[in-house]
N, C-alpha and C positions, 0 to 999 in steps of 0.2 A: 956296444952299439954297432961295432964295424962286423963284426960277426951277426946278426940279426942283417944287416944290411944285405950281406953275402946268401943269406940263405933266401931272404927277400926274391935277391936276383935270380938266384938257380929255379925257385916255383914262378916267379912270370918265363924264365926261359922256357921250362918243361913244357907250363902250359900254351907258350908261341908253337912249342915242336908241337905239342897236340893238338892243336887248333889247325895246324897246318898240315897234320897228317891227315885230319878228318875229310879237310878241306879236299886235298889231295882225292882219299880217297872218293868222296860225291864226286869229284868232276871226273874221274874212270869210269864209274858206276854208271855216271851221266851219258859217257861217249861210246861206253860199251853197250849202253842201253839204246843209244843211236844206233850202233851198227849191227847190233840183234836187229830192230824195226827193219833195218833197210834191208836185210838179208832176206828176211819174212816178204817183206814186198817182193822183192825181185825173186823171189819163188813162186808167187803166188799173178806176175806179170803186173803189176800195179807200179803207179809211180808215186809220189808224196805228193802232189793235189792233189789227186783222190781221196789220199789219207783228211788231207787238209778241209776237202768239201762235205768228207764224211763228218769230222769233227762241228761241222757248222751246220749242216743240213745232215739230222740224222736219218734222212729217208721215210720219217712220218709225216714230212708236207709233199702231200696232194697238191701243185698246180693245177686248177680248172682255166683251161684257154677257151676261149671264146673266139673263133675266127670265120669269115667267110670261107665256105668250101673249095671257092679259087686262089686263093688269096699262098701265092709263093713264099713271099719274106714271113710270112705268119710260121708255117711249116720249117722254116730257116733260125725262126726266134726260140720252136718249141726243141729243135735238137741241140740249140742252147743251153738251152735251160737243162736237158739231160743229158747234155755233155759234164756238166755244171752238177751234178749230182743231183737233181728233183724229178721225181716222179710226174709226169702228166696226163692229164685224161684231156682231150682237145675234144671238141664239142665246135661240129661244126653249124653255123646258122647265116641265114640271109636277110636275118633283121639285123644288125648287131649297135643300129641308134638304140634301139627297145633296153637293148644288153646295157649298153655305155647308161642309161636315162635310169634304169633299175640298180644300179652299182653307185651311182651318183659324179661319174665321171664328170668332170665342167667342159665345159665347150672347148675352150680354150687351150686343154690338156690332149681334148683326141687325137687318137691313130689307126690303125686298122685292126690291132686286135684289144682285147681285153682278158683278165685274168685275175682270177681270186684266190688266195691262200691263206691262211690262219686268220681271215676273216680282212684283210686288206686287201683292196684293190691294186694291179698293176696294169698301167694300158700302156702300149705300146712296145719299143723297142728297149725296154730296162733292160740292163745286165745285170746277169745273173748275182752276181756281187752286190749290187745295189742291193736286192732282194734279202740276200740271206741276211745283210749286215739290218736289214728291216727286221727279219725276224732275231736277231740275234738282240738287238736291242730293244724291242718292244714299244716302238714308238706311238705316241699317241696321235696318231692320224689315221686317215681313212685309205690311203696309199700313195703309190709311187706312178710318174706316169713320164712319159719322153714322148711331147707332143710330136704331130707330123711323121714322117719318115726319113731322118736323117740317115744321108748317106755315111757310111761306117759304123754303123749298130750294129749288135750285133742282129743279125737277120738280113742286116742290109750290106752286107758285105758287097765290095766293088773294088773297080779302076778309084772309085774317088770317095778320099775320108773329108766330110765335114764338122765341125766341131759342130757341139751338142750339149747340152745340160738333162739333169734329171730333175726331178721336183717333186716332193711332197706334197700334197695336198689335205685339206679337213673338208669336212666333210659340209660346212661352207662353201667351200673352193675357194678356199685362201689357199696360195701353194708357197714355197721357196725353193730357191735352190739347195743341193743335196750334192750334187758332183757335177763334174765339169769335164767334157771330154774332148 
């Protein structure tokens, strides 16, 4: 029996070494595989957001903006959004109730622009993260929207940050809150 016990121990040892050389090896495999990526970036003048925004927004959403042709912080929100990795096609208009009334904007939710992507609505000042983490999750609402123009969105960049909230809305206009900034 004490001989059976002993060999017992030698194969759980062997296979602790082998488990732990495998182990070993993936977390190389892993770190080596990190710093291939990061070489390739920094050949290619990229940094790891981009990587990051690519992974999430693969570049097949179309933002459609909808802004007054005056309108500064609109023009401010749309190099956001492609800073942000999304493509836009801005479409400017001097109705943009008609735009908000045809999208199903609520009252209560407007701002100076509007904007439609995989078929959800975003008015206002969202950031961009809001947005893809919309498209990432596929939620079942009609959009996203950051009523008014709060100062420190992104578009409204200033002297002065006010906090802000984002909100989901259906297509009711029931909204909730979503993020809090």
């Amino acid at each position: 029996m004490a001989q059976s016990q002993k060999q017992s121990n030698k194969t759980t040892m062997a296979n602790s070494k082998s488990k732990s050389k495998t182990l070993l090896f993936l977390a190389l495999a892993g770190i080596t595989g990190i710093a291939i990526a990061a070489t390739a970036l920094n050949s290619q003048d990229k940094d790891l957001s981009t990587v990051a925004n690519s992974a999430v927004n693969t570049g097949s959403e179309v933002i459609t903006v909808y802004k007054s042709p005056t309108c500064g912080c609109c023009k401010k929100w749309i190099t956001h959004l492609e800073d942000n990795g999304f493509k836009v096609k801005a479409i400017d208009s001097n109705d943009m109730a008609s735009i908000k009334d045809q999208q199903g904007v609520p009252m209560g939710a407007r701002s100076c622009h509007t904007a439609v992507v995989n078929d959800y609505v975003i008015e206002g000042h969202v950031p961009a993260q809001d947005i893809k983490n919309l498209l990432k999750e596929k939620r079942a609402v009609a959009g996203l929207a950051v009523p008014g123009m709060p100062m420190g969105s992104p578009g409204m960049e200033g002297s002065r940050v006010d906090k802000y909230m984002v909100y989901e809305f259906d297509k009711t206009g029931h909204a909730k809150i979503v993020s809090k900034y």
